[in-house]
TIFISE-916558 format. One record per residue (C-alpha): residue in three letters; x, y, z. Coordinates in steps of 0.25 Angstrom, whole numbers, plus 5000, padded with zeros to 4 digits. Layout:
<pts>
<rest=ALA	c1=X	c2=Y	c3=Z> .
...
</pts>
This chain:
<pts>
<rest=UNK	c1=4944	c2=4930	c3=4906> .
<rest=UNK	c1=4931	c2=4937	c3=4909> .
<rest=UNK	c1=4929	c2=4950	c3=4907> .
<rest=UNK	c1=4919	c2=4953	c3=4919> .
<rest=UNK	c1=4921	c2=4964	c3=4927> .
<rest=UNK	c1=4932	c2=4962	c3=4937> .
<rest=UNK	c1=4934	c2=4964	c3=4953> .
<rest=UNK	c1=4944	c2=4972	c3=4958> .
<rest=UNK	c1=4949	c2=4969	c3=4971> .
<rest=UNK	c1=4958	c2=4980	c3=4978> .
<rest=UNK	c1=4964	c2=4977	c3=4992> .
<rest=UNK	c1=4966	c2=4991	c3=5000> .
<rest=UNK	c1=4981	c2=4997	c3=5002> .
<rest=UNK	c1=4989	c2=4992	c3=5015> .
<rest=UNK	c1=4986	c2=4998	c3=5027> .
<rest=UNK	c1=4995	c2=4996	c3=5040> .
<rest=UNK	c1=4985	c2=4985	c3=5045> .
<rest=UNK	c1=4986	c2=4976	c3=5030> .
<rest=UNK	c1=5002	c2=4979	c3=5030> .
<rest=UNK	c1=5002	c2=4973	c3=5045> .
<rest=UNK	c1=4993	c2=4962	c3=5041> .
<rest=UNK	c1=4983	c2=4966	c3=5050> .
<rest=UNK	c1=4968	c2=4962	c3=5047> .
<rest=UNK	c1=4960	c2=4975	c3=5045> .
<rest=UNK	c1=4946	c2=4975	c3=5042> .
<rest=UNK	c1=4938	c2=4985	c3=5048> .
<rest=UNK	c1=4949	c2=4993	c3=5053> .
<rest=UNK	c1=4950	c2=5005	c3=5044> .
<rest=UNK	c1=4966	c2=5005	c3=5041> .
<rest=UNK	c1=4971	c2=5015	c3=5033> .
<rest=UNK	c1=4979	c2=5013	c3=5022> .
<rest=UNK	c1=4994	c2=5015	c3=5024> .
<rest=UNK	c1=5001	c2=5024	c3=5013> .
<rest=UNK	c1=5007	c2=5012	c3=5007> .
<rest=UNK	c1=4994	c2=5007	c3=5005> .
<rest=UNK	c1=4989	c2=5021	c3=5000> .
<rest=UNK	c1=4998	c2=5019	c3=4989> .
<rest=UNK	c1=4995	c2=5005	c3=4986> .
<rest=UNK	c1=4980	c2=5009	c3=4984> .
<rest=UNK	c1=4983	c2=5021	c3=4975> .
<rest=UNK	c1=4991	c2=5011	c3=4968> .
<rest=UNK	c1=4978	c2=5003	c3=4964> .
<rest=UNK	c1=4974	c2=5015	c3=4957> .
<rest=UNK	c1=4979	c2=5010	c3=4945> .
<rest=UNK	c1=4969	c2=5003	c3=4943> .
<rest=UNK	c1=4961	c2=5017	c3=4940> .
<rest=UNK	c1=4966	c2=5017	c3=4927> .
<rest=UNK	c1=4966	c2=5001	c3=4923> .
<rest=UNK	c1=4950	c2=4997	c3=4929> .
<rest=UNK	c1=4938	c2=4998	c3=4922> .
<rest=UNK	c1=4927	c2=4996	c3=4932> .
<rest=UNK	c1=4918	c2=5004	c3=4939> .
<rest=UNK	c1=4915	c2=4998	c3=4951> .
<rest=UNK	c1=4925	c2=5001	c3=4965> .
<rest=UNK	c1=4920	c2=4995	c3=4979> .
<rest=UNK	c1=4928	c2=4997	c3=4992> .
<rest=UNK	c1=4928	c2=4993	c3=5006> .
<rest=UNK	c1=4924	c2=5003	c3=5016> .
<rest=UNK	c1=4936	c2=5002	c3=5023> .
<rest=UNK	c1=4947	c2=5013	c3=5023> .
<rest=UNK	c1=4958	c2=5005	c3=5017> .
<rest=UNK	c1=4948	c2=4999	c3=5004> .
<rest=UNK	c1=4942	c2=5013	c3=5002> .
<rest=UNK	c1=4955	c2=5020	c3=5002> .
<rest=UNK	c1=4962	c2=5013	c3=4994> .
<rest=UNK	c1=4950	c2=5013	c3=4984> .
<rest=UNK	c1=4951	c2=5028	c3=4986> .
<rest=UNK	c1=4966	c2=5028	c3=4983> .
<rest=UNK	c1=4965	c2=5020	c3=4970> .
<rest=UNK	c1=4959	c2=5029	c3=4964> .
<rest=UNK	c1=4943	c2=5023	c3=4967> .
<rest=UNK	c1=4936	c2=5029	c3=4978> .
<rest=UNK	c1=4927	c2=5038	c3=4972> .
<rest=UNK	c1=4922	c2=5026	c3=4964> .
<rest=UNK	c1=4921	c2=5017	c3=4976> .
<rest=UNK	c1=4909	c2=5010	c3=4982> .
<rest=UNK	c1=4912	c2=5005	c3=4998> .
<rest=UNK	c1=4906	c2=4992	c3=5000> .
<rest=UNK	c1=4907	c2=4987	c3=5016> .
<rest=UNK	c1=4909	c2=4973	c3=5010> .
<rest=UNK	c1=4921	c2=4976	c3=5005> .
<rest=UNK	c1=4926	c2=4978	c3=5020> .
<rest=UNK	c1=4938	c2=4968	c3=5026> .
<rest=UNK	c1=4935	c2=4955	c3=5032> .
<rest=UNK	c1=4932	c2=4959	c3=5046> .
<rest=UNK	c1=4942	c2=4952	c3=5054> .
<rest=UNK	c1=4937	c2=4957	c3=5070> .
<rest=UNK	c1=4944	c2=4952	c3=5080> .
<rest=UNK	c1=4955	c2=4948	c3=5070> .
<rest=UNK	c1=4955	c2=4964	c3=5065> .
<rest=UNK	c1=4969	c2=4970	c3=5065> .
<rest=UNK	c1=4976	c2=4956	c3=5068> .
<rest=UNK	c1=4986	c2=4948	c3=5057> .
<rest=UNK	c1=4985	c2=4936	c3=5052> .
<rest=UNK	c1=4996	c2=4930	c3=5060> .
<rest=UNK	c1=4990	c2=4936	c3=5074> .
<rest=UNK	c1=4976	c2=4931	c3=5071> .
<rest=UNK	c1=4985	c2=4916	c3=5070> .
<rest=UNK	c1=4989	c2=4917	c3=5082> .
<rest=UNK	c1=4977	c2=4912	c3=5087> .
<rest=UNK	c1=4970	c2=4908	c3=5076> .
<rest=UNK	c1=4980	c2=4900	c3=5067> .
<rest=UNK	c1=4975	c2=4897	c3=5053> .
<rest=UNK	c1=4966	c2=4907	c3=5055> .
<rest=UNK	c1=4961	c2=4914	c3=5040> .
<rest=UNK	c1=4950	c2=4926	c3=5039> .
<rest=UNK	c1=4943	c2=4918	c3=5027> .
<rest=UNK	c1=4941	c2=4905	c3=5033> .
<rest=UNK	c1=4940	c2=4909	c3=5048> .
<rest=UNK	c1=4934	c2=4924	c3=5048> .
<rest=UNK	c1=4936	c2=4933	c3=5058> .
<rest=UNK	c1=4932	c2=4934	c3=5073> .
<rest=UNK	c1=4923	c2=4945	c3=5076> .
<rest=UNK	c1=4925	c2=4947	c3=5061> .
<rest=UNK	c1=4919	c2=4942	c3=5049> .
<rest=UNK	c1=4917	c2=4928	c3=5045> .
<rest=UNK	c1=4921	c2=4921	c3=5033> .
<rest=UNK	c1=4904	c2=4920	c3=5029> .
<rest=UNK	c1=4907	c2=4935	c3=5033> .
<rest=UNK	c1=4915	c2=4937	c3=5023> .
<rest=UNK	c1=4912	c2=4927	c3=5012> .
<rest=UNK	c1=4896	c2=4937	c3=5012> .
<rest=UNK	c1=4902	c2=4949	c3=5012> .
<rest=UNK	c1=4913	c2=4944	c3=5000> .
<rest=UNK	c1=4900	c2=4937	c3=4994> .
<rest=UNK	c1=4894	c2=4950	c3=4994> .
<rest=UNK	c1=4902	c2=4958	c3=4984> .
<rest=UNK	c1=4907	c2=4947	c3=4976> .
<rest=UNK	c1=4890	c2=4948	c3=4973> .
<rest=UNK	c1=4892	c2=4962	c3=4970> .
<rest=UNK	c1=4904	c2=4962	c3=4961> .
<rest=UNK	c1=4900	c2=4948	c3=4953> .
<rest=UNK	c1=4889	c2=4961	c3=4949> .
<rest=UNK	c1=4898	c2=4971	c3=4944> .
<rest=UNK	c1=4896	c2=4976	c3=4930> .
<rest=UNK	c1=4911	c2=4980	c3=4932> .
<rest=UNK	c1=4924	c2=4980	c3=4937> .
<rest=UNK	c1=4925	c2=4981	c3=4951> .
<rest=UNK	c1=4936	c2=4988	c3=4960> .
<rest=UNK	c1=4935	c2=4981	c3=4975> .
<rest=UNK	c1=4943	c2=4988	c3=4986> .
<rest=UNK	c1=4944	c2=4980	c3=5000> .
<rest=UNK	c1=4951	c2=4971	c3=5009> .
<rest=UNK	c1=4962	c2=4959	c3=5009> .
<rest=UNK	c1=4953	c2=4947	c3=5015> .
<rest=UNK	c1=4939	c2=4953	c3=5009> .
<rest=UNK	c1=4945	c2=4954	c3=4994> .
<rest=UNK	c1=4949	c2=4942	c3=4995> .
<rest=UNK	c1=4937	c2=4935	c3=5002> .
<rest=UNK	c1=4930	c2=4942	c3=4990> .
<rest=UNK	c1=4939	c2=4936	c3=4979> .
<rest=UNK	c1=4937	c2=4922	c3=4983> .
<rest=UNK	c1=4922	c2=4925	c3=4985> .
<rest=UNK	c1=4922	c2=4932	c3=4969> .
<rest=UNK	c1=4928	c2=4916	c3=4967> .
<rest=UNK	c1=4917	c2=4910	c3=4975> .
<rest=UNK	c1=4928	c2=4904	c3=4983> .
<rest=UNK	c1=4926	c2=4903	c3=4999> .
<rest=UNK	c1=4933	c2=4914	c3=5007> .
<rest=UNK	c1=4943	c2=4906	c3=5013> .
<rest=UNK	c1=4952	c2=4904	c3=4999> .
<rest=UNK	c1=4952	c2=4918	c3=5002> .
<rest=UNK	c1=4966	c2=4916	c3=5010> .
<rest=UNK	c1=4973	c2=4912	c3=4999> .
<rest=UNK	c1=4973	c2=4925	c3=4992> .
<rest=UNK	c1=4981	c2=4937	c3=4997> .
<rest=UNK	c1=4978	c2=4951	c3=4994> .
<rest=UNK	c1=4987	c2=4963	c3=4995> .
<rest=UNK	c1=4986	c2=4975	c3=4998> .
<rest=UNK	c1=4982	c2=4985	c3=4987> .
<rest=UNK	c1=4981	c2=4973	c3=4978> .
<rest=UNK	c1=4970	c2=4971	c3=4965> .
<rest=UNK	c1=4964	c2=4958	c3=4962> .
<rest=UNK	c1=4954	c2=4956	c3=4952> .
<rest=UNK	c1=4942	c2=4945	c3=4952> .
<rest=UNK	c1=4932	c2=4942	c3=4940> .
<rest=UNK	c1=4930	c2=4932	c3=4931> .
<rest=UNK	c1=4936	c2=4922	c3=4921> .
<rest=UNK	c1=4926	c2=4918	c3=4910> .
<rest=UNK	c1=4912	c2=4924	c3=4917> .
<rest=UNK	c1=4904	c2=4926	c3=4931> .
<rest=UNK	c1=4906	c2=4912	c3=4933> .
<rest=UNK	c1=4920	c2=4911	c3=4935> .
<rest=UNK	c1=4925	c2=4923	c3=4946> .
<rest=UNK	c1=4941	c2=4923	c3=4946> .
<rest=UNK	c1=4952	c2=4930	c3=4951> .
<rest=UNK	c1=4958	c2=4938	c3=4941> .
<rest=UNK	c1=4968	c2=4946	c3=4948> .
<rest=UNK	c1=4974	c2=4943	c3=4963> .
<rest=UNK	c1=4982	c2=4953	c3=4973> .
<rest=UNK	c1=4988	c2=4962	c3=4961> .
<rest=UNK	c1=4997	c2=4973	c3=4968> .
<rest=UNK	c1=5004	c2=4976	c3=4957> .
<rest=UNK	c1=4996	c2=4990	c3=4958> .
<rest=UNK	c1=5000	c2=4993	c3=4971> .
<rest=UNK	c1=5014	c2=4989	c3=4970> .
<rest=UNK	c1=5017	c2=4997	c3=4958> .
<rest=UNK	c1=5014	c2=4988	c3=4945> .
<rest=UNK	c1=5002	c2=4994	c3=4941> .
<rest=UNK	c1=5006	c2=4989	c3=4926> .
<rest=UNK	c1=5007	c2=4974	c3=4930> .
<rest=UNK	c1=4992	c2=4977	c3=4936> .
<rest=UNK	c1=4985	c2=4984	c3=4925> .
<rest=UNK	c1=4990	c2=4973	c3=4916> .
<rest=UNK	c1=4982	c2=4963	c3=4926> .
<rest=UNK	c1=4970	c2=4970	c3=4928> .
<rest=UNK	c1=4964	c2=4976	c3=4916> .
</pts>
Protein backbone atom coordinates (compact mmCIF):
# COMPACT_ATOMS: atom_id res chain seq x y z
CA UNK A 1 0.00 0.00 0.00
CA UNK A 2 1.25 3.57 -0.71
CA UNK A 3 2.67 5.52 1.52
CA UNK A 4 1.18 8.97 0.22
CA UNK A 5 -0.03 11.31 2.43
CA UNK A 6 -3.57 10.50 3.39
CA UNK A 7 -7.11 12.31 3.68
CA UNK A 8 -8.86 12.44 6.53
CA UNK A 9 -12.33 12.94 6.35
CA UNK A 10 -14.46 13.89 9.71
CA UNK A 11 -18.12 14.19 9.51
CA UNK A 12 -19.45 16.85 12.27
CA UNK A 13 -21.14 15.76 15.74
CA UNK A 14 -25.14 15.21 15.69
CA UNK A 15 -27.08 17.93 15.95
CA UNK A 16 -30.93 17.85 16.48
CA UNK A 17 -31.68 18.25 12.69
CA UNK A 18 -28.98 14.98 11.61
CA UNK A 19 -30.59 13.05 14.85
CA UNK A 20 -34.14 13.84 13.03
CA UNK A 21 -32.83 13.11 9.65
CA UNK A 22 -33.59 16.46 8.61
CA UNK A 23 -31.43 17.70 5.56
CA UNK A 24 -29.29 20.79 6.81
CA UNK A 25 -27.26 22.59 4.80
CA UNK A 26 -27.00 26.25 5.25
CA UNK A 27 -29.05 26.17 8.36
CA UNK A 28 -26.45 26.74 11.06
CA UNK A 29 -27.60 23.91 13.70
CA UNK A 30 -25.84 23.85 16.68
CA UNK A 31 -24.40 20.83 17.87
CA UNK A 32 -26.41 18.98 20.61
CA UNK A 33 -24.21 17.82 23.69
CA UNK A 34 -24.15 14.43 22.54
CA UNK A 35 -22.67 15.51 19.73
CA UNK A 36 -20.27 17.87 21.77
CA UNK A 37 -19.08 14.76 23.12
CA UNK A 38 -18.67 12.76 19.88
CA UNK A 39 -16.47 15.64 18.53
CA UNK A 40 -14.25 15.86 21.66
CA UNK A 41 -14.10 12.32 21.09
CA UNK A 42 -12.15 12.60 17.67
CA UNK A 43 -9.57 14.17 19.50
CA UNK A 44 -7.78 11.00 19.72
CA UNK A 45 -6.62 11.53 16.90
CA UNK A 46 -4.31 14.51 18.22
CA UNK A 47 -1.98 12.17 19.64
CA UNK A 48 -1.95 9.32 16.58
CA UNK A 49 -1.88 11.96 13.24
CA UNK A 50 0.93 13.15 11.64
CA UNK A 51 -0.18 15.75 9.22
CA UNK A 52 -0.11 19.18 9.12
CA UNK A 53 -2.79 20.29 7.24
CA UNK A 54 -6.78 20.82 8.90
CA UNK A 55 -9.51 22.36 6.54
CA UNK A 56 -13.12 22.83 7.68
CA UNK A 57 -16.46 24.13 6.43
CA UNK A 58 -17.56 27.35 7.41
CA UNK A 59 -20.55 26.20 8.99
CA UNK A 60 -21.12 25.98 12.65
CA UNK A 61 -21.41 22.34 13.25
CA UNK A 62 -17.85 21.47 10.86
CA UNK A 63 -15.97 24.26 12.60
CA UNK A 64 -17.05 23.17 16.03
CA UNK A 65 -16.28 20.22 16.08
CA UNK A 66 -12.92 20.78 14.42
CA UNK A 67 -12.59 23.39 17.40
CA UNK A 68 -13.69 20.55 19.92
CA UNK A 69 -11.12 17.82 18.67
CA UNK A 70 -8.59 19.57 19.61
CA UNK A 71 -7.84 21.50 15.71
CA UNK A 72 -9.08 24.90 15.56
CA UNK A 73 -6.51 26.91 15.92
CA UNK A 74 -4.88 24.94 13.19
CA UNK A 75 -7.77 25.04 10.85
CA UNK A 76 -8.09 26.71 7.33
CA UNK A 77 -12.33 27.35 6.54
CA UNK A 78 -12.70 26.53 2.94
CA UNK A 79 -16.55 27.60 1.59
CA UNK A 80 -16.26 24.41 -0.63
CA UNK A 81 -16.44 22.34 2.21
CA UNK A 82 -20.10 23.57 2.81
CA UNK A 83 -23.11 21.00 2.66
CA UNK A 84 -24.90 20.23 -0.42
CA UNK A 85 -27.48 22.96 -0.61
CA UNK A 86 -30.74 21.27 -0.72
CA UNK A 87 -33.33 24.69 -1.07
CA UNK A 88 -36.51 24.11 -1.18
CA UNK A 89 -35.83 20.44 0.22
CA UNK A 90 -33.86 22.26 3.47
CA UNK A 91 -35.05 21.08 6.71
CA UNK A 92 -37.24 18.15 5.06
CA UNK A 93 -36.47 14.05 5.41
CA UNK A 94 -35.88 11.84 3.26
CA UNK A 95 -39.24 10.07 3.68
CA UNK A 96 -41.20 13.42 3.28
CA UNK A 97 -39.29 14.66 0.17
CA UNK A 98 -40.96 10.85 -1.22
CA UNK A 99 -43.88 11.77 -0.71
CA UNK A 100 -44.03 13.54 -3.68
CA UNK A 101 -41.10 12.74 -5.36
CA UNK A 102 -40.69 8.89 -4.94
CA UNK A 103 -37.18 7.52 -5.72
CA UNK A 104 -36.05 10.79 -5.44
CA UNK A 105 -31.84 10.62 -4.42
CA UNK A 106 -29.63 14.15 -3.86
CA UNK A 107 -26.76 12.56 -6.06
CA UNK A 108 -28.51 11.69 -9.06
CA UNK A 109 -31.54 14.35 -8.88
CA UNK A 110 -29.93 17.52 -7.18
CA UNK A 111 -32.00 19.70 -5.37
CA UNK A 112 -34.65 22.37 -6.23
CA UNK A 113 -33.77 25.84 -5.73
CA UNK A 114 -30.44 24.07 -4.45
CA UNK A 115 -27.60 22.83 -6.04
CA UNK A 116 -27.42 20.50 -8.94
CA UNK A 117 -25.59 17.44 -9.37
CA UNK A 118 -22.79 19.39 -11.84
CA UNK A 119 -23.04 21.78 -8.76
CA UNK A 120 -21.66 19.60 -6.72
CA UNK A 121 -19.59 17.36 -8.85
CA UNK A 122 -17.25 21.15 -9.50
CA UNK A 123 -17.29 22.07 -6.18
CA UNK A 124 -16.25 18.27 -5.12
CA UNK A 125 -13.70 18.51 -8.28
CA UNK A 126 -12.31 21.53 -6.71
CA UNK A 127 -10.84 20.22 -3.51
CA UNK A 128 -10.14 16.83 -4.60
CA UNK A 129 -7.61 19.13 -7.09
CA UNK A 130 -6.21 20.73 -4.01
CA UNK A 131 -5.70 17.75 -1.98
CA UNK A 132 -4.22 15.32 -4.88
CA UNK A 133 -1.48 18.54 -4.19
CA UNK A 134 -0.87 18.02 -0.65
CA UNK A 135 2.81 17.52 0.56
CA UNK A 136 0.95 15.89 3.73
CA UNK A 137 -1.65 14.59 5.56
CA UNK A 138 -4.83 16.08 5.60
CA UNK A 139 -7.64 16.53 8.11
CA UNK A 140 -11.16 17.47 6.32
CA UNK A 141 -13.98 18.47 8.64
CA UNK A 142 -17.60 18.80 6.58
CA UNK A 143 -20.78 17.31 5.80
CA UNK A 144 -22.53 13.87 5.33
CA UNK A 145 -23.70 14.09 1.55
CA UNK A 146 -20.42 16.61 0.55
CA UNK A 147 -17.93 14.00 2.14
CA UNK A 148 -19.25 11.53 0.41
CA UNK A 149 -19.65 13.26 -2.93
CA UNK A 150 -16.07 14.07 -2.39
CA UNK A 151 -14.93 10.40 -1.69
CA UNK A 152 -16.20 9.12 -4.91
CA UNK A 153 -14.99 12.00 -6.75
CA UNK A 154 -11.11 11.34 -5.06
CA UNK A 155 -12.15 7.52 -7.02
CA UNK A 156 -13.14 9.45 -10.15
CA UNK A 157 -16.37 7.68 -9.73
CA UNK A 158 -19.66 9.79 -10.86
CA UNK A 159 -21.49 11.37 -7.87
CA UNK A 160 -24.40 9.21 -7.83
CA UNK A 161 -22.54 5.82 -6.46
CA UNK A 162 -22.31 8.20 -3.82
CA UNK A 163 -25.81 6.84 -2.35
CA UNK A 164 -24.39 3.66 -1.72
CA UNK A 165 -21.97 4.96 1.10
CA UNK A 166 -23.26 5.97 4.42
CA UNK A 167 -21.49 8.25 6.82
CA UNK A 168 -22.22 8.79 10.53
CA UNK A 169 -22.05 11.13 12.51
CA UNK A 170 -18.55 11.99 14.07
CA UNK A 171 -17.31 9.29 11.94
CA UNK A 172 -13.25 9.13 10.19
CA UNK A 173 -12.81 7.74 6.94
CA UNK A 174 -9.51 7.90 5.22
CA UNK A 175 -8.96 7.96 1.25
CA UNK A 176 -5.39 7.78 -0.53
CA UNK A 177 -3.62 5.45 -2.46
CA UNK A 178 -2.80 1.90 -3.19
CA UNK A 179 0.53 1.55 -5.04
CA UNK A 180 0.91 5.34 -6.49
CA UNK A 181 -1.19 8.62 -7.63
CA UNK A 182 -2.66 6.55 -10.31
CA UNK A 183 -4.67 4.24 -8.20
CA UNK A 184 -6.92 6.63 -5.37
CA UNK A 185 -8.63 4.17 -2.85
CA UNK A 186 -10.52 3.99 -0.02
CA UNK A 187 -8.55 3.18 2.72
CA UNK A 188 -10.92 3.64 5.83
CA UNK A 189 -14.73 4.03 5.62
CA UNK A 190 -17.34 5.26 8.44
CA UNK A 191 -14.86 4.36 11.36
CA UNK A 192 -16.76 5.39 14.87
CA UNK A 193 -14.99 3.41 16.95
CA UNK A 194 -13.66 6.93 18.16
CA UNK A 195 -16.84 8.32 19.05
CA UNK A 196 -18.18 5.35 20.37
CA UNK A 197 -15.53 4.79 22.89
CA UNK A 198 -12.83 2.27 21.19
CA UNK A 199 -10.25 4.57 20.40
CA UNK A 200 -7.83 1.51 20.58
CA UNK A 201 -9.53 -0.40 17.82
CA UNK A 202 -9.18 3.17 15.73
CA UNK A 203 -5.51 3.78 16.39
CA UNK A 204 -4.77 0.54 15.33
CA UNK A 205 -6.49 1.41 11.82
CA UNK A 206 -5.40 4.65 11.28
CA UNK A 207 -1.85 4.84 11.76
Amino acid sequence: MSTMPRIYLLRHGETQWSASGRHTSDSDIPLTPRGEDEARALGALARTWRCATVLTSPLLRARRTCELAGFGEAAEVVPDLVEFRYGVYEGRTTAEIREQHPNWNVFRDGCPGGESVRDVTTRADRVVSRLREAPCDVLVFSHAHFLRALAVRWLGLDLAVAAQLVLSTASVSILGHDHGPDEPAILLWNDTSLRDGQPGTNESRIN
